[in-house]
C-alpha positions as CSV (number, residue, x, y, z in Angstrom):
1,X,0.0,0.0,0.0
2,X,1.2,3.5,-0.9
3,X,0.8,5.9,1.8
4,X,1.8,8.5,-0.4
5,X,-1.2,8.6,-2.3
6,X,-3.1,9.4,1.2
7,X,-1.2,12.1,2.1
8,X,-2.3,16.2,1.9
9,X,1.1,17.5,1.2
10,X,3.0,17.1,-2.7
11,X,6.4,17.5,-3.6
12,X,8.1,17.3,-6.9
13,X,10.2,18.7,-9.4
14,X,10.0,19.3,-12.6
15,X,13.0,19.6,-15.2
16,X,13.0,21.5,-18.4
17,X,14.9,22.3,-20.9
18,X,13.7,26.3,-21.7
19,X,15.6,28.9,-19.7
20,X,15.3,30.3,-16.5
21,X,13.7,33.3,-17.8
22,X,11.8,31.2,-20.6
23,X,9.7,28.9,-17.7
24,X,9.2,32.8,-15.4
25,X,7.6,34.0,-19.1
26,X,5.7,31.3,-19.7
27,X,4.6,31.0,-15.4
28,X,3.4,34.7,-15.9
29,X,1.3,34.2,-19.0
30,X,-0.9,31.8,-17.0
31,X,-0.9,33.1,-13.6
32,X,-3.9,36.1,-12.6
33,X,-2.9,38.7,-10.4
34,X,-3.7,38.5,-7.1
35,X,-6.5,36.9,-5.4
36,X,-10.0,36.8,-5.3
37,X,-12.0,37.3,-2.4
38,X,-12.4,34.1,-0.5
39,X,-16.0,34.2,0.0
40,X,-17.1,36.2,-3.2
41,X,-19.6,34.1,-5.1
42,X,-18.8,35.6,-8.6
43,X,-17.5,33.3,-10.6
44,X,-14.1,33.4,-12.8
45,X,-13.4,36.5,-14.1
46,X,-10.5,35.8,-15.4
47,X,-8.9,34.0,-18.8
48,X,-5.9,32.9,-17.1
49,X,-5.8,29.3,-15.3
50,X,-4.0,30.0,-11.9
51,X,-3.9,33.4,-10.1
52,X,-1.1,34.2,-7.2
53,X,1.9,36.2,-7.0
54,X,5.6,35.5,-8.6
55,X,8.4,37.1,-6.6
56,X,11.6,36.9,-7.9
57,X,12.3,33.0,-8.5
58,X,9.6,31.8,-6.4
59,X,5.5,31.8,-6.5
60,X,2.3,30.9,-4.8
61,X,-0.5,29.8,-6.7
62,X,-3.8,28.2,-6.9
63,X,-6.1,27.2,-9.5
64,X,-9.1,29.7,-11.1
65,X,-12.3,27.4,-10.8
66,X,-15.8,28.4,-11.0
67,X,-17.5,28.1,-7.6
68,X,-16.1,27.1,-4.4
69,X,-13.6,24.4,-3.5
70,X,-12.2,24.9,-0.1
71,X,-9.8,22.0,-1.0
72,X,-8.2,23.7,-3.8
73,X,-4.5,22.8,-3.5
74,X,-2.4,26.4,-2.6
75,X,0.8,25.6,-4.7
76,X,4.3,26.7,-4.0
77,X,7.1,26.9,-6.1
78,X,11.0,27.7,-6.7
79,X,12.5,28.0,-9.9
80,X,15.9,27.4,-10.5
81,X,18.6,25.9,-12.7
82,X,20.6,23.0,-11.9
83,X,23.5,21.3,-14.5
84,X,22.1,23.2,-17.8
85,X,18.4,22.9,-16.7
86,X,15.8,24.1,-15.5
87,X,13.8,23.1,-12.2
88,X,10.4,23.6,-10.8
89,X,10.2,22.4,-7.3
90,X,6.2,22.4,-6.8
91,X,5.0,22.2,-3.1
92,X,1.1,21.7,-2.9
93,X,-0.9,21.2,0.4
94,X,-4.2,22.3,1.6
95,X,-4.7,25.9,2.6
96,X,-3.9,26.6,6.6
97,X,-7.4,27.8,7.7
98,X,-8.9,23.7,5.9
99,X,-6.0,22.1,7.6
100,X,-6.7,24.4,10.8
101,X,-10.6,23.1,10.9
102,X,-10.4,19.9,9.7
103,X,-7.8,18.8,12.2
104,X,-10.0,20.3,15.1
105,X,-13.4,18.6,13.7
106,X,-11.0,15.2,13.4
107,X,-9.1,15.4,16.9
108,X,-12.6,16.2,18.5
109,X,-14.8,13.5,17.0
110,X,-11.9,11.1,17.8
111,X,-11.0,12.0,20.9
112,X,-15.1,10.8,21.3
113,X,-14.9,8.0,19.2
114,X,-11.9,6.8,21.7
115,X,-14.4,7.5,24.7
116,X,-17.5,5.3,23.2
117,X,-14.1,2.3,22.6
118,X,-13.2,2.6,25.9
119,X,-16.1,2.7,27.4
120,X,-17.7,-0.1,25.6
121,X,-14.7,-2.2,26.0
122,X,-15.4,-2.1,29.5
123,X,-19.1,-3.1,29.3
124,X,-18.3,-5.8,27.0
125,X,-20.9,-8.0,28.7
126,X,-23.3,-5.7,29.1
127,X,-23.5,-4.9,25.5
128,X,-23.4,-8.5,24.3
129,X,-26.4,-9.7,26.9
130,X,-28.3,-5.9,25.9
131,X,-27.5,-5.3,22.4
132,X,-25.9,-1.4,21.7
133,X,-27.6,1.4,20.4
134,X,-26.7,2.1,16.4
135,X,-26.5,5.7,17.2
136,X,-23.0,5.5,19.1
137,X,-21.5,4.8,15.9
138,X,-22.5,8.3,14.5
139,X,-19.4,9.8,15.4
140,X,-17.5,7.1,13.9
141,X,-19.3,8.0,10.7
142,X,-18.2,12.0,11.3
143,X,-14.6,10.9,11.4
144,X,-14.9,8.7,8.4
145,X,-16.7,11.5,5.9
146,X,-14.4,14.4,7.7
147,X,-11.4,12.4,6.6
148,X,-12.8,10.9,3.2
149,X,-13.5,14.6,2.4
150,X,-10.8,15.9,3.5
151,X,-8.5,13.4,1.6
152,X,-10.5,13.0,-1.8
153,X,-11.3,16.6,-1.7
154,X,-6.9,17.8,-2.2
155,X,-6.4,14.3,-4.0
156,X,-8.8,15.3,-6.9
157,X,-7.8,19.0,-7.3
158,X,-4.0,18.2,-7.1
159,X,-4.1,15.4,-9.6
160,X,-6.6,17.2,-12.1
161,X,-8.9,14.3,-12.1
């Protein structure tokens, strides 16, 4: 099993063959400037695929979409050359204020889901002669959808699926 494929951070680089200043050209002609409002509910207003900010040999973008996505990978880059060519070393990861909520709704609903274990591991024979009430699992659910949405959510922005 690949863990990888699980996680919310990427890392690569990418080589080319164009010049330093060829790949910043080519990085500007797609990149928007600045940033729309976070909670604006226009839709794209722009032709360009990414908007963000390129400073120098580095930039921080994310991709134009209509609508909301609050698991739209915020991508981070360094350009620079290494024996004749080019590289693009891409960082992408979730936005801090989705990591920042989803880790609290995910430590809170399993710090409770580790409360209803232990405690019905010590009423084992309670719970087998009585039968358990379905609605404990509920918060087992919550932690399952929190982290399927939370991991498919990044997984099928950053790959373009």
């Amino acid at each position: 099993m690949d863990i990888k494929k699980y996680l919310l951070f990427e890392n690569y680089v990418l080589t080319s063959r164009l010049s330093l200043d060829e790949v910043k050209k080519r990085l500007k002609d797609n990149i928007g400037p600045g940033k729309r409002a976070k909670f604006s509910t226009t839709s794209k207003t722009q032709d360009k695929p990414y908007e963000g900010e390129i400073h120098g040999d580095t930039f921080e973008i994310s991709r134009v979409i209509d609508g909301k996505n609050s698991f739209l990978p915020l991508i981070k880059g360094h350009i620079s050359t290494h024996l004749g060519r080019t590289e693009i070393k891409i960082k992408a990861r979730p936005v801090k204020f989705v990591l920042i909520f989803m880790s609290f709704w995910l430590g809170v609903v399993g710090i409770v889901c580790l409360c209803i274990l232990t405690v019905g591991l010590s009423h084992i024979r309670d719970i087998l002669q009585h039968g358990f009430s379905p609605m404990i699992l509920i918060p087992f659910g919550m932690f399952a959808f929190g982290s399927l949405i939370l991991v498919l959510g990044f997984k099928n922005e950053s790959t373009g699926s």
